[in-house]
Each structure stands twice: as structure tokens, then as C-alpha cells.
N, CA, C and O atoms as a MOPAC input file, in Angstrom:
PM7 MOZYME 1SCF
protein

 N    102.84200 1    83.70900 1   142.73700 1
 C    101.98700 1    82.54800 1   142.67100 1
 C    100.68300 1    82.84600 1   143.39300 1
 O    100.53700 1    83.55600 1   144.38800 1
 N     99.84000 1    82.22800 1   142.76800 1
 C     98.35300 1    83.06000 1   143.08700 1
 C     97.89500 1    81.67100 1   144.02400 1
 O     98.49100 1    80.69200 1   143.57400 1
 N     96.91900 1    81.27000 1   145.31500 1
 C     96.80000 1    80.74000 1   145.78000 1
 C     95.14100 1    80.92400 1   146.02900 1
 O     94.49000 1    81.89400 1   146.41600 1
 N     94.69600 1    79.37900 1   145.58000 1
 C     93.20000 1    79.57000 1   144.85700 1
 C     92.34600 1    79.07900 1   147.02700 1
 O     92.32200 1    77.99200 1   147.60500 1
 N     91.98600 1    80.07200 1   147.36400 1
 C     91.17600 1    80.21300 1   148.71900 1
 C     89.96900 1    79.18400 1   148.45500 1
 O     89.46200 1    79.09100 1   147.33700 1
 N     89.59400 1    78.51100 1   149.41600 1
 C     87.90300 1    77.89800 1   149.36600 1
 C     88.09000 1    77.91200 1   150.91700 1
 O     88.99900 1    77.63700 1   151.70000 1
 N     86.37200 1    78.51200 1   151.01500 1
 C     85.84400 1    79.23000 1   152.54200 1
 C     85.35300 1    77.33500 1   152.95400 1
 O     85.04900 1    76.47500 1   152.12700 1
 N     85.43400 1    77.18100 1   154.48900 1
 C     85.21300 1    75.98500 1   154.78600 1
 C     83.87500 1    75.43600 1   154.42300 1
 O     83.60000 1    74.24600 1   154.27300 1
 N     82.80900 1    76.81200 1   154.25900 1
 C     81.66700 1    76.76200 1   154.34900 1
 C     81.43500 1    75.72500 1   152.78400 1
 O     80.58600 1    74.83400 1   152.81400 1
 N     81.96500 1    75.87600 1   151.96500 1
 C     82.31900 1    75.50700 1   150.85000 1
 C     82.44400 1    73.53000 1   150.85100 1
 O     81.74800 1    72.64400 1   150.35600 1
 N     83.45100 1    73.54500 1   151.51500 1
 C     83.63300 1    71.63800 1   151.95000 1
 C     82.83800 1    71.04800 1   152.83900 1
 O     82.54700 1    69.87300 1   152.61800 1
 N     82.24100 1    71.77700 1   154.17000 1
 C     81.40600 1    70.98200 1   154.56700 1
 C     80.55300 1    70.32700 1   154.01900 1
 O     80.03400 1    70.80200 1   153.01000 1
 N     80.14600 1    69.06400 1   154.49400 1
 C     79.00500 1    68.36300 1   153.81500 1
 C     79.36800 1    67.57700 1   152.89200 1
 O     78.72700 1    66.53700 1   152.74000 1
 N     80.76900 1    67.94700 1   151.82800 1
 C     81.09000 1    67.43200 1   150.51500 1
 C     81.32700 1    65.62600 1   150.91600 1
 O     81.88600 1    64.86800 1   151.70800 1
 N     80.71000 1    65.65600 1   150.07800 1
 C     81.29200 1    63.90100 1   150.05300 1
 C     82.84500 1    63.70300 1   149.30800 1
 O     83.36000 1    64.17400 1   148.29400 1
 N     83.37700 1    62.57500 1   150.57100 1
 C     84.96500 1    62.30300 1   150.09200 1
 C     85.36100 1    61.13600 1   149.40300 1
 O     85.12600 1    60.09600 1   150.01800 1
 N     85.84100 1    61.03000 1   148.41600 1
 C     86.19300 1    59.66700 1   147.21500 1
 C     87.31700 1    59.83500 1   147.10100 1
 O     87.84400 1    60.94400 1   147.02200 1
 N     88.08600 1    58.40400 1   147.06200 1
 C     89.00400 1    58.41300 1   146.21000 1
 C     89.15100 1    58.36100 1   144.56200 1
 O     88.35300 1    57.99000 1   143.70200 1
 N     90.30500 1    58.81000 1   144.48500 1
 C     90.41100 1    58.91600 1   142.73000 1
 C     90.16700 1    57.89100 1   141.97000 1
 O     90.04300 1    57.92500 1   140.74500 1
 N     90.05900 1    56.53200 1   142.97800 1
 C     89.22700 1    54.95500 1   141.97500 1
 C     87.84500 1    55.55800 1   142.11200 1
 O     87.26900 1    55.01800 1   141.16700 1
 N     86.78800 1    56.48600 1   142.80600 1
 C     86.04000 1    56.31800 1   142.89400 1
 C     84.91000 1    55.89900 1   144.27400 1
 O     83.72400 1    56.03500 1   144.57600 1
 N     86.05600 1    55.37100 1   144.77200 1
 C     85.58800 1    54.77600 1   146.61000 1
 C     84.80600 1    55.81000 1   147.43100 1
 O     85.38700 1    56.89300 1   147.49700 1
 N     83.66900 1    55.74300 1   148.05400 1
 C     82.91100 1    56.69600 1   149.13500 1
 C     83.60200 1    56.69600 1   150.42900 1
 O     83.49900 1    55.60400 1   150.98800 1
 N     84.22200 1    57.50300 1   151.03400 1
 C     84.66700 1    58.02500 1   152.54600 1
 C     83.83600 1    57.81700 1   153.22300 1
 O     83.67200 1    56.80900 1   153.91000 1
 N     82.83600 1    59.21900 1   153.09100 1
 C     82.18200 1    60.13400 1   154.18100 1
 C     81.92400 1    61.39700 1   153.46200 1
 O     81.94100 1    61.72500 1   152.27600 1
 N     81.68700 1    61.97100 1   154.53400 1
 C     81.35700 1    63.51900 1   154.20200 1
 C     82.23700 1    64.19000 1   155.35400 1
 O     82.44800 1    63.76500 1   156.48900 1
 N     82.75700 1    65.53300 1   154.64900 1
 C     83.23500 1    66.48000 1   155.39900 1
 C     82.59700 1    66.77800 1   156.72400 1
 O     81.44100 1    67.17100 1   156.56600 1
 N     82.83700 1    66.74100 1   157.52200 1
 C     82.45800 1    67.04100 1   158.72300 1
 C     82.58200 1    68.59200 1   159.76500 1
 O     81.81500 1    69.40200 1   160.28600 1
 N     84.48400 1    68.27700 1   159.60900 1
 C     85.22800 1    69.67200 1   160.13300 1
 C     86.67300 1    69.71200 1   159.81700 1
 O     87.21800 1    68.61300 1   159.70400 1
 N     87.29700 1    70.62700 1   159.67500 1
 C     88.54200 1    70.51000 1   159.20000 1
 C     89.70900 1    71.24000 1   160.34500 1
 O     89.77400 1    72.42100 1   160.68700 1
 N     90.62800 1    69.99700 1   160.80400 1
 C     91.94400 1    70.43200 1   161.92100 1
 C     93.10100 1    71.15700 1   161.04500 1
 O     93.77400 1    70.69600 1   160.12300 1
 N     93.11000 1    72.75400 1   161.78000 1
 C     94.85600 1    73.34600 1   161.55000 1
 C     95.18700 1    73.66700 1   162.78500 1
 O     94.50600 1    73.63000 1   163.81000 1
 N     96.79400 1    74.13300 1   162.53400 1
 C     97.44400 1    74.77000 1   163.40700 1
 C     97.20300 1    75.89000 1   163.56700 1
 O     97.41700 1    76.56500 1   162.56000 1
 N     96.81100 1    76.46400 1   164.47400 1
 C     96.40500 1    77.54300 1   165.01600 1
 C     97.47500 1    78.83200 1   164.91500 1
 O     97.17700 1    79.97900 1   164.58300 1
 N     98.80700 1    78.33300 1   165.29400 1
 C     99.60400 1    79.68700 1   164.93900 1
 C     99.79000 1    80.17400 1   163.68700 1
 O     99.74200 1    81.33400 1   163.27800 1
 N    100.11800 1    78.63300 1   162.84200 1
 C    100.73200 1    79.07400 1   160.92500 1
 C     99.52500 1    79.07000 1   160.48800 1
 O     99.42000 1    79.85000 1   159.54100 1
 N     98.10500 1    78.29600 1   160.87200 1
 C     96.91400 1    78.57900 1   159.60800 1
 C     96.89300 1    77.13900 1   158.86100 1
 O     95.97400 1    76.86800 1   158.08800 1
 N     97.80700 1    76.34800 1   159.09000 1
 C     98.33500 1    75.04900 1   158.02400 1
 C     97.10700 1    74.24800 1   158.32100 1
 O     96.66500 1    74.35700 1   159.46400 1
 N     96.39400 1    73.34900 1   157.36600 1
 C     95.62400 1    72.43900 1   157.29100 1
 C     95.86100 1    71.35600 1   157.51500 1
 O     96.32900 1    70.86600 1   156.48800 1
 N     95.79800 1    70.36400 1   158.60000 1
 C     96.05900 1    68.99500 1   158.63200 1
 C     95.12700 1    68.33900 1   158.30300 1
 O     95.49800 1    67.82000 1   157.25000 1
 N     93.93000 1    67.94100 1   158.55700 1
 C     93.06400 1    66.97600 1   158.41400 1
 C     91.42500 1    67.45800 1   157.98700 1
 O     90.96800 1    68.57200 1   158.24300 1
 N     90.85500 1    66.62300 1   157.45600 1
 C     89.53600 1    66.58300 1   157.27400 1
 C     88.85500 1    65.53000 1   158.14700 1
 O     89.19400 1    64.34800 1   158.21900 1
 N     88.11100 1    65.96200 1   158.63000 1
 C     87.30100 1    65.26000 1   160.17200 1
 C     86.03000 1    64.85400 1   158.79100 1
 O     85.39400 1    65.57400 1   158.02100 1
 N     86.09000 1    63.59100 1   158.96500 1
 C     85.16300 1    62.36000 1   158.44500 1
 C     83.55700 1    62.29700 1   159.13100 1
 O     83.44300 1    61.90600 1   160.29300 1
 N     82.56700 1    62.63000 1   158.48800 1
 C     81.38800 1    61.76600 1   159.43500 1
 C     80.62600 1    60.99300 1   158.30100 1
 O     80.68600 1    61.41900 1   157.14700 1
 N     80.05600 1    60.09300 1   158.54600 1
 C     78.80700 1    59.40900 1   157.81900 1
 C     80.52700 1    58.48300 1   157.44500 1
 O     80.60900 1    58.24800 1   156.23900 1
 N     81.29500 1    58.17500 1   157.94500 1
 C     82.30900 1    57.53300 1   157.05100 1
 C     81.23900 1    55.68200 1   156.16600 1
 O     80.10200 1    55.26500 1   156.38900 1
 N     82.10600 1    55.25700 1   155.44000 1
 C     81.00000 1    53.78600 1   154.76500 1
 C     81.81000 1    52.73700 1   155.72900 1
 O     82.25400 1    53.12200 1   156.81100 1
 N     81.97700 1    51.38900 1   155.27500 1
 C     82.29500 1    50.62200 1   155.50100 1
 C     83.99500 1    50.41000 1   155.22000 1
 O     84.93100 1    49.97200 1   155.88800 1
 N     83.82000 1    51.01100 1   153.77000 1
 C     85.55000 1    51.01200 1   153.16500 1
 C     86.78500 1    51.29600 1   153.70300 1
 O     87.94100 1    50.87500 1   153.66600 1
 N     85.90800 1    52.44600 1   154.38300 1
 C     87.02800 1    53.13200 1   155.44800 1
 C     88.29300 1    52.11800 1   156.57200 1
 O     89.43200 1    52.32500 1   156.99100 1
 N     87.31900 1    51.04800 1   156.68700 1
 C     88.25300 1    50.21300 1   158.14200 1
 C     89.35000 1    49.53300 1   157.23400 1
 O     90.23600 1    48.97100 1   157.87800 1
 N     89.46800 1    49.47100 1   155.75300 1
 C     90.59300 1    48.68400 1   155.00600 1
 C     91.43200 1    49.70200 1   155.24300 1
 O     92.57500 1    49.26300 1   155.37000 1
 N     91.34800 1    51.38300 1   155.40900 1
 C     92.27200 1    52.01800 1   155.40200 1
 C     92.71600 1    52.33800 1   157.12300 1
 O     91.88700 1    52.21200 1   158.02400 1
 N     94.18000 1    52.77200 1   157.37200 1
 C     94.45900 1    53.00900 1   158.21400 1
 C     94.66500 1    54.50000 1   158.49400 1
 O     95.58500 1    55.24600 1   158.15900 1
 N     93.67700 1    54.70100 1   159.12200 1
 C     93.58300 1    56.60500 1   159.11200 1
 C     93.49200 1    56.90900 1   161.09200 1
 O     92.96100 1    56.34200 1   162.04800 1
 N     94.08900 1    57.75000 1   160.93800 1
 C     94.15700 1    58.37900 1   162.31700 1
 C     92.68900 1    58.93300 1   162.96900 1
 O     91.93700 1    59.74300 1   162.42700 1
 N     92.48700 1    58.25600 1   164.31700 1
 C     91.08900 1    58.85000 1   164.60700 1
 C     91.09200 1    59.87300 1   165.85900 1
 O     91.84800 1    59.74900 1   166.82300 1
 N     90.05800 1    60.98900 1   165.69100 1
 C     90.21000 1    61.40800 1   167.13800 1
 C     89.80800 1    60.79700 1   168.54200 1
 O     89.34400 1    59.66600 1   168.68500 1
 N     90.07300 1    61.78400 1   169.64800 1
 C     89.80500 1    61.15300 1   170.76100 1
 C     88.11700 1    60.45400 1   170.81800 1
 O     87.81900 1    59.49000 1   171.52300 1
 N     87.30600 1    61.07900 1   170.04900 1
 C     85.44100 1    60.66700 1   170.08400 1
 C     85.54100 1    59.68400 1   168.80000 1
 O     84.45800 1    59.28100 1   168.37600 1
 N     86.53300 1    59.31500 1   168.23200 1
 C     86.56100 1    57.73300 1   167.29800 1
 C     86.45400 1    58.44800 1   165.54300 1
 O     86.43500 1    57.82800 1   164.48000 1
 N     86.40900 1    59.73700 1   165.75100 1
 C     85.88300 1    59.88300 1   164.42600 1
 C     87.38200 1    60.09000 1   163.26400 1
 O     88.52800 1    60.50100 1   163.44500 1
 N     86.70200 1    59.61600 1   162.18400 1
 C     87.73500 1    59.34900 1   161.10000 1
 C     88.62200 1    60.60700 1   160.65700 1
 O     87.88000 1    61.45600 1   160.16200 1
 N     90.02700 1    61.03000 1   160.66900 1
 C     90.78400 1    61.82600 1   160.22200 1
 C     91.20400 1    61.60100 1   158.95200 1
 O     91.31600 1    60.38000 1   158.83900 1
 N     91.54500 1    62.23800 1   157.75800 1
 C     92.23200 1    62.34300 1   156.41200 1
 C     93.05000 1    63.39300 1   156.25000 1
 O     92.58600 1    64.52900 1   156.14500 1
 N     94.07200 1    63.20100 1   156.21900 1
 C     95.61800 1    63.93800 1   156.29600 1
 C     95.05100 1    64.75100 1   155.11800 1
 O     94.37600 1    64.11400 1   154.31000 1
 N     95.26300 1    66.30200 1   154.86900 1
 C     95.03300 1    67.03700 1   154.22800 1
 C     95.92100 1    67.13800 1   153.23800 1
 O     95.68700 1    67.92000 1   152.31600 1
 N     96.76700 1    66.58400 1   153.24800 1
 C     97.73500 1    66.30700 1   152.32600 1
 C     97.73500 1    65.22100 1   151.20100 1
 O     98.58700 1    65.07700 1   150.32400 1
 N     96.71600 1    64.56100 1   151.38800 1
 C     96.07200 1    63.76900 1   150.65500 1
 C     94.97600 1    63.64400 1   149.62800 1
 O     94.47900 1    62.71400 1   148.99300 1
 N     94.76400 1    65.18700 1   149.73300 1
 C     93.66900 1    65.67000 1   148.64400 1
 C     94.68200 1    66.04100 1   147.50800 1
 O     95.86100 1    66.39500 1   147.48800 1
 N     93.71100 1    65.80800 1   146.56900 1
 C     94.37800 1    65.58600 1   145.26000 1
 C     93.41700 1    67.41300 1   144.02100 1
 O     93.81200 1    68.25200 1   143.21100 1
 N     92.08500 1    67.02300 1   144.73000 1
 C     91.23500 1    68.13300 1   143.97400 1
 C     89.88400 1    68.38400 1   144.62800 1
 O     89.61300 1    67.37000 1   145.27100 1
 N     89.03000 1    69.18700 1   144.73200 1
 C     88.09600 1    70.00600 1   145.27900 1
 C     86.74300 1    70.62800 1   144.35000 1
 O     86.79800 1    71.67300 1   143.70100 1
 N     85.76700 1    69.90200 1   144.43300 1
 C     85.03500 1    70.40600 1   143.43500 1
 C     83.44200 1    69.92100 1   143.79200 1
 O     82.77700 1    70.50000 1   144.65100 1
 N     83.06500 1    69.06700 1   143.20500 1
 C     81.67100 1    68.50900 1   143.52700 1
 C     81.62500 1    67.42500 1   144.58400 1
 O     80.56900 1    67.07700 1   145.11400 1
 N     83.10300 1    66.77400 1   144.94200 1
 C     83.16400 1    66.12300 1   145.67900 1
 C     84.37300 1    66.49500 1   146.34500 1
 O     84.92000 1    67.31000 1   145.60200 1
 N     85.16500 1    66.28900 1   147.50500 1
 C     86.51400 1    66.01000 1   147.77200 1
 C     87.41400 1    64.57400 1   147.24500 1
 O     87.15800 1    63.47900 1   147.74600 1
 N     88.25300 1    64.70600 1   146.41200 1
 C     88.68000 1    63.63000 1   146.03000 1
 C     90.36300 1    63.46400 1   146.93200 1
 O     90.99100 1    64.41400 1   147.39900 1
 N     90.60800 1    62.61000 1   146.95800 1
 C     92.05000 1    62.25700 1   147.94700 1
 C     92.35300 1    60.93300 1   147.72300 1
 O     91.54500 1    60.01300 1   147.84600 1
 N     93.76700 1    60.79700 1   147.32300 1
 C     94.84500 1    60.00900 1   146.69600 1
 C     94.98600 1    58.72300 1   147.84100 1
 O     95.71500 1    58.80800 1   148.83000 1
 N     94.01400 1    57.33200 1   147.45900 1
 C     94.08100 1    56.47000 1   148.57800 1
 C     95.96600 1    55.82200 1   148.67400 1
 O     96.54700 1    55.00200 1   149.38500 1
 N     96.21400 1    56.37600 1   147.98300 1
 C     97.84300 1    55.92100 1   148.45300 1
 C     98.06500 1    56.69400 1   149.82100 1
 O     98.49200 1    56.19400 1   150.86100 1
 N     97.68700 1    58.02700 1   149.61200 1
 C     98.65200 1    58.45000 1   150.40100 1
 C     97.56000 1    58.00800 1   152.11800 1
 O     97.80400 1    58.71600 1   153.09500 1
 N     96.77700 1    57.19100 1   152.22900 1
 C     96.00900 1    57.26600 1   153.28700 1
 C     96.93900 1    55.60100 1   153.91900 1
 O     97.51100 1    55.66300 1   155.00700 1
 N     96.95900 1    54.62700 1   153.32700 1
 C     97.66500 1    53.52600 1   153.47000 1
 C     98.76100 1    53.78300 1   154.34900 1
 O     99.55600 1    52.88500 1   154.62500 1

């Protein structure tokens, strides 16, 4: 199984939507685990207003987290499955 790489340099900046269409934010920075490499989160900045209907984990400086597990696809925008953010 072939496993398709994108350099971070790549997502920064991207603006994040859900698959209705909804504006996040923009990529900011992205949290892993340091020993396995695993991706947890996408660090939120410029988040909109929409954001406070969802319940998303913030860091210690307030800023918006998105479980990386919640991206759905990667391209002109970051798109991520508002189910799984609820």
C-alpha cells in the first residue's frame, strides 16, 4: 500500500471547510507524537465565528485544535467531516 506524503509546507496557510462548505480558519501548525510520527491535530488560526457552535479542543494560548482524524481530503482547501468535530 502506497502512502500519498504532503510536506507541511504544503497545508500551511490552507483554508479549512467542512464538507457542507463551512469556513474554519486556516492552517496554522500541525501537533504529532514525537516518538511514532502520528498526526493529531491541525492548530487553527484566523478561525470565523462558526467555529464556537463546534466543540473542539483548544490549546493552552486558546487557539483552535481539529483532530486530524477528521480530515476527509487535501487539496485547494483542507476539508474535514463536521461530524466528526461535534
Amino acid at each position: 500500500m502506497q502512502v500519498n506524503k504532503t510536506p507541511f509546507n504544503s497545508l500551511s496557510g490552507k483554508m479549512i471547510v467542512t464538507k457542507e462548505g463551512k469556513r474554519l480558519g486556516f492552517v496554522k501548525d500541525i501537533t504529532f507524537e514525537t516518538k511514532s510520527g502520528e498526526l493529531i491535530n491541525l492548530v487553527v488560526k484566523d478561525s470565523t465565528p462558526y467555529t464556537r457552535n463546534l466543540n473542539l479542543e483548544r490549546t493552552s494560548s486558546k487557539e483552535l485544535l481539529i483532530p486530524f482524524n477528521a480530515i476527509i481530503a487535501v487539496g485547494d482547501f483542507v476539508i474535514v467531516s463536521e461530524e466528526d468535530l461535534i
